[in-house]
N, C-alpha and C positions, 0 to 999 in steps of 0.2 A: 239175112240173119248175120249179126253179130257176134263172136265168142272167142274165149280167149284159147282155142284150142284148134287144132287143124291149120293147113296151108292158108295164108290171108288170097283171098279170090272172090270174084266175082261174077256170076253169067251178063253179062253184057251183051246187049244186039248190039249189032254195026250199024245204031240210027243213031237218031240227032236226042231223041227223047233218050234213048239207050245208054248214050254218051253223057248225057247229064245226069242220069241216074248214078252214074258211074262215079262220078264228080261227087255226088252226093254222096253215098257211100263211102268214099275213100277220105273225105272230108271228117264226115260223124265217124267212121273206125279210130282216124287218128289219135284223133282229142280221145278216144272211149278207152282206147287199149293205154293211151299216158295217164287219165284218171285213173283208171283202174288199179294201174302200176304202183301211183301215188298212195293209193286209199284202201290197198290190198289187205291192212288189217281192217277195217271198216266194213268192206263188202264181205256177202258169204254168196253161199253156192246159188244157186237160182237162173230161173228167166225172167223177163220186163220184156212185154209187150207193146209198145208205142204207137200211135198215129198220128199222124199230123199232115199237115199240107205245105207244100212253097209256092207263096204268089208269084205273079209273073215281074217281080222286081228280086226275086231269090231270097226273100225272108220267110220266115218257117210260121207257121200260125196255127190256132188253134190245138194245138200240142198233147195230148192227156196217155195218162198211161192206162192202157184198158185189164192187163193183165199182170200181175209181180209176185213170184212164187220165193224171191232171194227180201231183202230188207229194205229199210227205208231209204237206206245210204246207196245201196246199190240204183233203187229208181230214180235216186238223184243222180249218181254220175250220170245215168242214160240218157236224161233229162236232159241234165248240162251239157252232153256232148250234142246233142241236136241243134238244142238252142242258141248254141255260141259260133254256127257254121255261118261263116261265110260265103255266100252264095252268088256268083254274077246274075242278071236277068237271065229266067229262061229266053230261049233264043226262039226268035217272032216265029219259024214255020215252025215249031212247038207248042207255044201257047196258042196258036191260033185251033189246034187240035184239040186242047183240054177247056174242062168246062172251069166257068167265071171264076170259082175258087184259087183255081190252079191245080198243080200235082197232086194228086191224093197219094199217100204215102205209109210206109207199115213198117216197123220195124222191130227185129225179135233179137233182145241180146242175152246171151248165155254166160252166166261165168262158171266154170268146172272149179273140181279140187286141186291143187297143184300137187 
């Protein structure tokens, strides 16, 4: 989960899947918590629920938001901050473990009141 409140962290395993998730996430925070920053009169309070997946060349797919309790602006930066991640290939004894899609993926971001 994403949100502009609390120490930025993450539960990370000490694996190879673990480690790119990690990548992931600290990737989509960046661009989330700068959009956010930027667009702060825009967005209001809420969560945006996302899923999507990364193939095994690190591009994000199939993308939709399942849940938005904040506004339209708001599911757009969430949006944008996924979509514009740059990703290296997941790494081969990784993908060799996940199914043909690639990563299946979820992600819940929160913006509080300031």
């Amino acid at each position: 989960a994403i949100s502009n409140r609390g120490p930025a962290a993450i539960n990370a395993v000490g694996t190879p899947l673990g480690r790119y998730q990690k990548m992931l996430y600290d990737a989509v925070g960046s661009r989330w918590y700068n959009y956010v920053q930027q667009q702060s009169d825009l967005v209001s309070i809420g969560t945006a629920h996302l899923v999507f997946s990364v193939d095994r060349n690190g591009r994000v797919r199939n993308l939709k938001v399942v849940q938005n309790s904040s506004n339209e602006s708001f599911a757009n930066v969430c949006l944008r901050s996924v979509l514009e991640v740059q990703l290296p290939p997941i790494p081969e004894d990784v993908a060799t473990t996940l199914p043909s899609e690639g990563l299946e993926e979820e992600m819940t971001f929160t913006m509080y009141a300031n």
